[in-house]
Biotite code that builds the C-alpha atoms (Angstrom):
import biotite.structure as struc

atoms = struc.array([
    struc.Atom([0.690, -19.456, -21.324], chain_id="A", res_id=1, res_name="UNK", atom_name="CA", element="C"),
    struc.Atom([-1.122, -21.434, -18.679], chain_id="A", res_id=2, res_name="UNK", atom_name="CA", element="C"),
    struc.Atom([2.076, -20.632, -16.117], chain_id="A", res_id=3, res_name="UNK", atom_name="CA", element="C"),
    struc.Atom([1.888, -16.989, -16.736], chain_id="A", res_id=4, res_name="UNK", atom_name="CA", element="C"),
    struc.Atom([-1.594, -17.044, -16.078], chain_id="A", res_id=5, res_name="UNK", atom_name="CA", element="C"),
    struc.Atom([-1.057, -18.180, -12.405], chain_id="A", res_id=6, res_name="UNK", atom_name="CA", element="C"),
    struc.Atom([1.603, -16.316, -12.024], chain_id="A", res_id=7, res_name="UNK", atom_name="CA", element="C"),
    struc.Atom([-0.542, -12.958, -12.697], chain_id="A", res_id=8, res_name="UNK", atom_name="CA", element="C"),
    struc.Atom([-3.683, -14.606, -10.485], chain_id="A", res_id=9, res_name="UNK", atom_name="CA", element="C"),
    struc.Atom([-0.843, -15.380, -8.150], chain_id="A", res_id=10, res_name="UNK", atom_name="CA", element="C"),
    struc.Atom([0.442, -11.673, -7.958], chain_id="A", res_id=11, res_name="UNK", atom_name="CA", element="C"),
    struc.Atom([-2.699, -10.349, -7.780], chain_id="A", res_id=12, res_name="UNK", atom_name="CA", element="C"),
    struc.Atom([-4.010, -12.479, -4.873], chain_id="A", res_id=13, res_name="UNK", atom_name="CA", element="C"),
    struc.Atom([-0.699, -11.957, -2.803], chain_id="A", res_id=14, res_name="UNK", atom_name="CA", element="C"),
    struc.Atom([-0.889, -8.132, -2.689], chain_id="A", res_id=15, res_name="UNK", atom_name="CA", element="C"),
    struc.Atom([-4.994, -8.370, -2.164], chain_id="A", res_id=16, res_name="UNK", atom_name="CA", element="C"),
    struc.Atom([-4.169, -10.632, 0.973], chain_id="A", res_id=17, res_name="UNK", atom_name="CA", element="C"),
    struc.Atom([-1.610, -8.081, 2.229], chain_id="A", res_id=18, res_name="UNK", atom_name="CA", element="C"),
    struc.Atom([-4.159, -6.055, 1.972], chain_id="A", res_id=19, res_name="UNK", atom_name="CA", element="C"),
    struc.Atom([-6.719, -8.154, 3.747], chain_id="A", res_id=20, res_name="UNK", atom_name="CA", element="C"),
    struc.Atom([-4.531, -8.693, 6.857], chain_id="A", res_id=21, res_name="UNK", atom_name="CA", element="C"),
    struc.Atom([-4.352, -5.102, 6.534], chain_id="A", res_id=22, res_name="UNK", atom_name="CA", element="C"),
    struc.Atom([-8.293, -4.815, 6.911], chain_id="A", res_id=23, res_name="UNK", atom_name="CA", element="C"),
    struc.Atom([-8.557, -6.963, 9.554], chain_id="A", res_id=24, res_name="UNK", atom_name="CA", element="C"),
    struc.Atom([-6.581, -4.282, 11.898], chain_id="A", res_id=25, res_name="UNK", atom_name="CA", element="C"),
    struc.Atom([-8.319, -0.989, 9.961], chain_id="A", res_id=26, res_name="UNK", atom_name="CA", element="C"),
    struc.Atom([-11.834, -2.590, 10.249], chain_id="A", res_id=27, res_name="UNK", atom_name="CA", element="C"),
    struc.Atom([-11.695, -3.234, 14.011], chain_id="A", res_id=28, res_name="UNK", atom_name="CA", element="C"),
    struc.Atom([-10.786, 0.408, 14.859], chain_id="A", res_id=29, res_name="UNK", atom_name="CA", element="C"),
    struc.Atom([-12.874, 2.241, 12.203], chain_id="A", res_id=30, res_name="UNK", atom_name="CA", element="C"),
    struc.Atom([-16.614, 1.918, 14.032], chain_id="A", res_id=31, res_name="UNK", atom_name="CA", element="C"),
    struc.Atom([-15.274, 2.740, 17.546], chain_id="A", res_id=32, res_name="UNK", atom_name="CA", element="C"),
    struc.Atom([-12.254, 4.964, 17.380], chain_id="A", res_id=33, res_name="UNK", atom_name="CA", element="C"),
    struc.Atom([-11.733, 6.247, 13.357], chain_id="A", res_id=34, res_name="UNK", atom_name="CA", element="C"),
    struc.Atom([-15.449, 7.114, 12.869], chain_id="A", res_id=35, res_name="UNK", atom_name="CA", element="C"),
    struc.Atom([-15.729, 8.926, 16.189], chain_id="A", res_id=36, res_name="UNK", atom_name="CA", element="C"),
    struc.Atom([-16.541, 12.108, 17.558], chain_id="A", res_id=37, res_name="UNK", atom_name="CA", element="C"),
    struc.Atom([-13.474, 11.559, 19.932], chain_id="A", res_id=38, res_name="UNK", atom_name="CA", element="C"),
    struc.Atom([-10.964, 11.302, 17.293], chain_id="A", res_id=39, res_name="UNK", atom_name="CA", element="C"),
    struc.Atom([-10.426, 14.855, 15.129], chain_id="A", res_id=40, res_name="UNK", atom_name="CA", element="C"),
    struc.Atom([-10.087, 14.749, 11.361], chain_id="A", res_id=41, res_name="UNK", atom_name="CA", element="C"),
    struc.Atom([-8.984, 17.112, 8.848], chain_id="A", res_id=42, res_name="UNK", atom_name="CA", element="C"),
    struc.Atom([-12.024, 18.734, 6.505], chain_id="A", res_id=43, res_name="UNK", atom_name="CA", element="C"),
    struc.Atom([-10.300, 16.800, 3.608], chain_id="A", res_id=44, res_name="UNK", atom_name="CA", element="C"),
    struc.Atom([-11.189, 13.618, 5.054], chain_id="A", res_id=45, res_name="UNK", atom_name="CA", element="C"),
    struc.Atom([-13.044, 11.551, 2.709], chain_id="A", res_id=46, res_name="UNK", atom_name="CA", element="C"),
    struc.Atom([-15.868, 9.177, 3.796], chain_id="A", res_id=47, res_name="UNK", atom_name="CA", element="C"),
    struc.Atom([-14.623, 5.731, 5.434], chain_id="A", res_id=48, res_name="UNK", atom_name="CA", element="C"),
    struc.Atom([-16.661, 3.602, 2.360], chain_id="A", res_id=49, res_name="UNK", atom_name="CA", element="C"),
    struc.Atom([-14.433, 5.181, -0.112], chain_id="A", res_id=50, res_name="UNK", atom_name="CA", element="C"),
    struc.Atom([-11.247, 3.737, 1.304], chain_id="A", res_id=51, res_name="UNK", atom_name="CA", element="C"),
    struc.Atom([-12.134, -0.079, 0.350], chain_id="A", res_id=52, res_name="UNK", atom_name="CA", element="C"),
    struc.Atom([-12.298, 0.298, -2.962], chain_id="A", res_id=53, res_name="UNK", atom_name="CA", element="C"),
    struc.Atom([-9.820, 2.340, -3.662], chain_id="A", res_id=54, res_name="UNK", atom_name="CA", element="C"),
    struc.Atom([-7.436, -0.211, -1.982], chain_id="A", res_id=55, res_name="UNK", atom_name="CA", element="C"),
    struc.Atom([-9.231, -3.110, -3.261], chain_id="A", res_id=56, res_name="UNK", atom_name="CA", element="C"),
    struc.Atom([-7.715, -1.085, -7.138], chain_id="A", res_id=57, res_name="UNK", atom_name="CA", element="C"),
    struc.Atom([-4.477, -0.078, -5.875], chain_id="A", res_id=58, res_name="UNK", atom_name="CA", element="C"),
    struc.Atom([-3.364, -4.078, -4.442], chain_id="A", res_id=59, res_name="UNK", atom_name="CA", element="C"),
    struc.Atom([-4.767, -5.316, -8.128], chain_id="A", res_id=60, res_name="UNK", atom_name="CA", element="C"),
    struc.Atom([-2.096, -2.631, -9.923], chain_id="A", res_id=61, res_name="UNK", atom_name="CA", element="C"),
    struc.Atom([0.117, -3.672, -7.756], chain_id="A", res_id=62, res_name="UNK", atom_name="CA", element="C"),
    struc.Atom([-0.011, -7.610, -8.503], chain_id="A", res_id=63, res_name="UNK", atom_name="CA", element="C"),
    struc.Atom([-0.384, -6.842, -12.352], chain_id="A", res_id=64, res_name="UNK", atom_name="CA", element="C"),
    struc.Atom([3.234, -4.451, -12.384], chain_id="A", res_id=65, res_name="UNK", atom_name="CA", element="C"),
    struc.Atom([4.815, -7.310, -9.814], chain_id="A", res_id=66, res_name="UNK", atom_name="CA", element="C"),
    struc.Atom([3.782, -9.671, -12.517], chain_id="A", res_id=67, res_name="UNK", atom_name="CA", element="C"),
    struc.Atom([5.534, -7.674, -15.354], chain_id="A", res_id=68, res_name="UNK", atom_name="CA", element="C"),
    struc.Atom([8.504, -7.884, -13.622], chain_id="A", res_id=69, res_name="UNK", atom_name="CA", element="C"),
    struc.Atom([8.077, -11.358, -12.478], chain_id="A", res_id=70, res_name="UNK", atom_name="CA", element="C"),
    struc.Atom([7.660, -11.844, -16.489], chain_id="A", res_id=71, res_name="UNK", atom_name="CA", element="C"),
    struc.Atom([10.947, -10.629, -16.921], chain_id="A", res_id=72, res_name="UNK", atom_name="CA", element="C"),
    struc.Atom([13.094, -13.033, -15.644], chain_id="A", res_id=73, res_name="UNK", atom_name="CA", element="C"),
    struc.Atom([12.878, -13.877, -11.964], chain_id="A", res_id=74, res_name="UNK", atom_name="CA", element="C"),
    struc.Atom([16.350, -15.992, -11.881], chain_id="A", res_id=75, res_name="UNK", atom_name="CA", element="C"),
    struc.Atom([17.958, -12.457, -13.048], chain_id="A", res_id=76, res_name="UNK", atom_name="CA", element="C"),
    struc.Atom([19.322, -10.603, -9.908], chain_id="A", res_id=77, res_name="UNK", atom_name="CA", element="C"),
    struc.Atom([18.022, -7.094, -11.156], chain_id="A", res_id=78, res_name="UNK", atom_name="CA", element="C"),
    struc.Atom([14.376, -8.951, -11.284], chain_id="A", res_id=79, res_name="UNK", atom_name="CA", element="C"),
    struc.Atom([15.106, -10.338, -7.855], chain_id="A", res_id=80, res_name="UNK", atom_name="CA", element="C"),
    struc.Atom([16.032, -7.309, -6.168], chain_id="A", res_id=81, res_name="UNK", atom_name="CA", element="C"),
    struc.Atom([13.002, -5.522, -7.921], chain_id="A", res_id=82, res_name="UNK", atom_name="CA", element="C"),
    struc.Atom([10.439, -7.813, -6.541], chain_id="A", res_id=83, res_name="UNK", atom_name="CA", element="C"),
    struc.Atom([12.481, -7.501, -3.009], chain_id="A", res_id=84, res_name="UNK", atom_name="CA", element="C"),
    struc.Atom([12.052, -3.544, -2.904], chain_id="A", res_id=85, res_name="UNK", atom_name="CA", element="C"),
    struc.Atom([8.160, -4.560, -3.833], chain_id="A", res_id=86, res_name="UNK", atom_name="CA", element="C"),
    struc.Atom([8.016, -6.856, -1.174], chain_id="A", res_id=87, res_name="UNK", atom_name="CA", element="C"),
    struc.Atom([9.313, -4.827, 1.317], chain_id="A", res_id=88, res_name="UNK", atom_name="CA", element="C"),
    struc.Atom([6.821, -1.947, 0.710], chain_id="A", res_id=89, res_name="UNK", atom_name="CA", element="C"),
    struc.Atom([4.013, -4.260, 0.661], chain_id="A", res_id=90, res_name="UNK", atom_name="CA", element="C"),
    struc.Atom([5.433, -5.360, 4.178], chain_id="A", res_id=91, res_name="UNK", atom_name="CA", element="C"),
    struc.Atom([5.460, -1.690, 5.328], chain_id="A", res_id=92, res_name="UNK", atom_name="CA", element="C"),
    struc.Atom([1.880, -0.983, 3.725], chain_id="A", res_id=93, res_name="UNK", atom_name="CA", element="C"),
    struc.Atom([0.512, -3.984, 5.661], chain_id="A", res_id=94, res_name="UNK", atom_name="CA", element="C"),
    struc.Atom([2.595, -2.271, 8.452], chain_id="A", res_id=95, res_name="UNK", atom_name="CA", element="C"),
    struc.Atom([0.846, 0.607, 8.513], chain_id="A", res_id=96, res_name="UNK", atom_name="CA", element="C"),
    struc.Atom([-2.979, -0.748, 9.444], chain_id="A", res_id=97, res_name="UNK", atom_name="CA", element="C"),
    struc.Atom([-0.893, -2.208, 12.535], chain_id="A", res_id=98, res_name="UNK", atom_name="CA", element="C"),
    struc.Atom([0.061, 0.722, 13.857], chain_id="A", res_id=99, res_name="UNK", atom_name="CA", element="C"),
    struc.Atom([-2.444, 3.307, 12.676], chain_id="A", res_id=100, res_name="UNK", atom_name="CA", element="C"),
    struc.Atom([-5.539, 1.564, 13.160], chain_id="A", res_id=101, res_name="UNK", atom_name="CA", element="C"),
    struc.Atom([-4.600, -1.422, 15.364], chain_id="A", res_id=102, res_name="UNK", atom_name="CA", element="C"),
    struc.Atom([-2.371, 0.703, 18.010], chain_id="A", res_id=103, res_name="UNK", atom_name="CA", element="C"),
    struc.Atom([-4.387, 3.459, 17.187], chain_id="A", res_id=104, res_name="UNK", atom_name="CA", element="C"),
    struc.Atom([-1.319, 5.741, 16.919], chain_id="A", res_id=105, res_name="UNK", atom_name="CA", element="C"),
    struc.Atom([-1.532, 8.074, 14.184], chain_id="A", res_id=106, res_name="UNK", atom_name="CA", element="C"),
    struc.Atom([2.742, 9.120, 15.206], chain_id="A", res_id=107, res_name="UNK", atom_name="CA", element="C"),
    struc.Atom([3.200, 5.653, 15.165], chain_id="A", res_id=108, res_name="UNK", atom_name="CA", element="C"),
    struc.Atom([1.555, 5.306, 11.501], chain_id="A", res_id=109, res_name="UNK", atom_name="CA", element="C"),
    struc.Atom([3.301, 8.754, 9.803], chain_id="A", res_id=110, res_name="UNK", atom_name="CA", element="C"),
    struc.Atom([6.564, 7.997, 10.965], chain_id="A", res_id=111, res_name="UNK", atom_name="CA", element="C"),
    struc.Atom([5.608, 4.894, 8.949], chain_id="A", res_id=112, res_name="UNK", atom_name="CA", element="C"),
    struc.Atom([4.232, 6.032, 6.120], chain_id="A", res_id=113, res_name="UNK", atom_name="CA", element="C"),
    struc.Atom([7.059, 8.162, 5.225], chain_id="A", res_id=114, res_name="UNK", atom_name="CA", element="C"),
    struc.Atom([9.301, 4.681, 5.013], chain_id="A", res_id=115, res_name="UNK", atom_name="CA", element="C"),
    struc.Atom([6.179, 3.314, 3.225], chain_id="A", res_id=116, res_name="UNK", atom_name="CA", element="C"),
    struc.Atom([6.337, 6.115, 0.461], chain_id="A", res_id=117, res_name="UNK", atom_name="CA", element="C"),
    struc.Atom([10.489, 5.984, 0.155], chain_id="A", res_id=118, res_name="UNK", atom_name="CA", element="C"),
    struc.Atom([9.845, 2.076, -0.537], chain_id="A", res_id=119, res_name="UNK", atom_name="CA", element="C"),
    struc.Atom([7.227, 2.943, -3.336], chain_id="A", res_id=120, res_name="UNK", atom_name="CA", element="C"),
    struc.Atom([9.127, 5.322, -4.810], chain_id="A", res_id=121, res_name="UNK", atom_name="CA", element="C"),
    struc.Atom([12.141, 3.112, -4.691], chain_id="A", res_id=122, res_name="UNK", atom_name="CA", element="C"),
    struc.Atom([10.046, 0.411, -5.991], chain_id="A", res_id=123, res_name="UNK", atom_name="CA", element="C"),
    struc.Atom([8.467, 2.748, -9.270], chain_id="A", res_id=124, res_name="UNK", atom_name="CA", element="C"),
    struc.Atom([12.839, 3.364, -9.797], chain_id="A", res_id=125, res_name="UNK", atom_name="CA", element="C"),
    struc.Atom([13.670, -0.100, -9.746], chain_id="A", res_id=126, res_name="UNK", atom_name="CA", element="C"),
    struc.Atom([10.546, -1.011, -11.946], chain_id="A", res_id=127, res_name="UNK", atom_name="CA", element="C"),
    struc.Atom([10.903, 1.505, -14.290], chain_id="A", res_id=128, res_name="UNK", atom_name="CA", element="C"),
    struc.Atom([14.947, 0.099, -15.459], chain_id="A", res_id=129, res_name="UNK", atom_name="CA", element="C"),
    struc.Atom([13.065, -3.182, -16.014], chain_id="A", res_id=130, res_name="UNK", atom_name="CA", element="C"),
    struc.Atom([9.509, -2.189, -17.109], chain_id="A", res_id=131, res_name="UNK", atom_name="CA", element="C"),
    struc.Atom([7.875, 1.159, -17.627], chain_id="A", res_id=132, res_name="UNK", atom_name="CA", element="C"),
    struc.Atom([4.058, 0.097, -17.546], chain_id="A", res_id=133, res_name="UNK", atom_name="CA", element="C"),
    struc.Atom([5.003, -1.805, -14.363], chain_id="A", res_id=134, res_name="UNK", atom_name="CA", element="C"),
    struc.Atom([5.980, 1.455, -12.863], chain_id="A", res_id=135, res_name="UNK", atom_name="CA", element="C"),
    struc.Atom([3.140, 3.459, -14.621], chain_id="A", res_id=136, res_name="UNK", atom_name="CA", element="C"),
    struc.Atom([0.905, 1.048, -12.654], chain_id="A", res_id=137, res_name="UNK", atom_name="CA", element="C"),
    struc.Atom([2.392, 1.871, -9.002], chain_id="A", res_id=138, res_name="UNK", atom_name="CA", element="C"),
    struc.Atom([1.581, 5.827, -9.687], chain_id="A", res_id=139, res_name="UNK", atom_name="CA", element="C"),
    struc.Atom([-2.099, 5.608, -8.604], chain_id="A", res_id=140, res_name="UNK", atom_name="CA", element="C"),
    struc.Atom([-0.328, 3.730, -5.345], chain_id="A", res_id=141, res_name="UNK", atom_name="CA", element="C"),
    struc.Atom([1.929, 6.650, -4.765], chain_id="A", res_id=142, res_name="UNK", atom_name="CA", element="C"),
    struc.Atom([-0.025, 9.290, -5.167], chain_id="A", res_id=143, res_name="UNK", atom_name="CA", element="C"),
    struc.Atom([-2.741, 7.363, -3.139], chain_id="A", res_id=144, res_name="UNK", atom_name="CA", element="C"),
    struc.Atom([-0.079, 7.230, -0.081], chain_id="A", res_id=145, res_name="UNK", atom_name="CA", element="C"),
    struc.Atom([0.982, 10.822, -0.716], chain_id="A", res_id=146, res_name="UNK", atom_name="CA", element="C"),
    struc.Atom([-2.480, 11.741, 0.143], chain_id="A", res_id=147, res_name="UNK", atom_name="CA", element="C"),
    struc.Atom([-3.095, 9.389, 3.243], chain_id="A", res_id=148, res_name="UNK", atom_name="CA", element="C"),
    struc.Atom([0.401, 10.735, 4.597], chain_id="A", res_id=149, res_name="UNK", atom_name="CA", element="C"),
    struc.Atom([-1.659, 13.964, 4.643], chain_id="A", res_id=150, res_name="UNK", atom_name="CA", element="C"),
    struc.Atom([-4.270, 12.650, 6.058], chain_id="A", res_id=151, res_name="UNK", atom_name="CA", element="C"),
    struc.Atom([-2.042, 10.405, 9.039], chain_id="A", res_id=152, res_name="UNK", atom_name="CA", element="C"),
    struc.Atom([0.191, 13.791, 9.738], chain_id="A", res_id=153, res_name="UNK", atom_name="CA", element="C"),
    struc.Atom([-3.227, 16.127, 10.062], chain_id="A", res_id=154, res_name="UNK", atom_name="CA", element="C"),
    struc.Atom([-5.377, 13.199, 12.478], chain_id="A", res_id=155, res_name="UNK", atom_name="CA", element="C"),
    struc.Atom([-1.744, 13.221, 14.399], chain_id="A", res_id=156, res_name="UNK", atom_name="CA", element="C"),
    struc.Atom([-1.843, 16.921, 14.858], chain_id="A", res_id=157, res_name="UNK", atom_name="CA", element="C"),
    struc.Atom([-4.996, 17.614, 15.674], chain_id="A", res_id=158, res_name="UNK", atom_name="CA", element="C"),
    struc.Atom([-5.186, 14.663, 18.370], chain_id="A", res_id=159, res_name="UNK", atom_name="CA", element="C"),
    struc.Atom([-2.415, 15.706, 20.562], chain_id="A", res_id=160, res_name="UNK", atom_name="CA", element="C"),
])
């Protein structure tokens, strides 16, 4: 009991430090490029404080569904391979403050954030075979990326 306790805490703290790093890139750019006059934004834009807790949600999910496939076995390859997908989108989400917000290059970020939501999505499959609530947890994620890919492509077209 007192392992799979860790384990979740464990989980849960890796993805909120992924998305820490993450913040340390979005919160340099946000007061002096992001929240600009000089940079355009699409109507649908919604306010910058919204955006921290949101993520601060979405990395928690994400830790509790890694931990119910962690729970299922992490010596069995499927498990393994699982958590390697999830990995590799939490690289690419990570990823993503780099170049949008630290290279400020909103190209840079959607060409990005299109491998970003291909690993979630691949993620929610591989999840789903081992755990449905683990990949009922990652929908919020999705759909939260769906909507920031939006976002990305409009502040990349209308800042040519």
């Amino acid at each position: 009991m007192k392992n799979k306790a860790v384990a979740l805490i464990a989980t849960i703290l890796i993805c909120e430090i992924a998305g820490v790093i993450g913040s340390l890139f979005t919160y340099q750019s946000i007061p002096d490029w992001y929240n600009t006059s000089k940079l355009n934004k699409p109507s649908f834009t919604p306010p910058s404080w919204l955006f921290a807790p949101v993520w601060v949600t979405l990395y928690f999910l994400m830790g509790v569904s890694a931990y119910l496939i962690w729970e299922k076995g992490a010596k069995k390859k499927e498990v393994r391979n699982a958590l390697s997908i999830f990995g590799v989108q939490l690289f690419l989400n990570v990823l993503w403050s780099i170049l949008f917000f630290g290279l400020r290059c909103p190209l840079c970020g959607f060409v990005e954030i299109i491998l970003l939501w291909l690993a979630i999505a691949a993620t929610i499959i591989k999840f789903n075979k081992l755990s449905r609530a683990a990949a009922f947890l990652l929908i919020p994620y999705i759909l939260w990326v769906t909507f920031a890919a939006l976002l990305n492509f409009y502040v990349w077209m209308l800042n040519p």
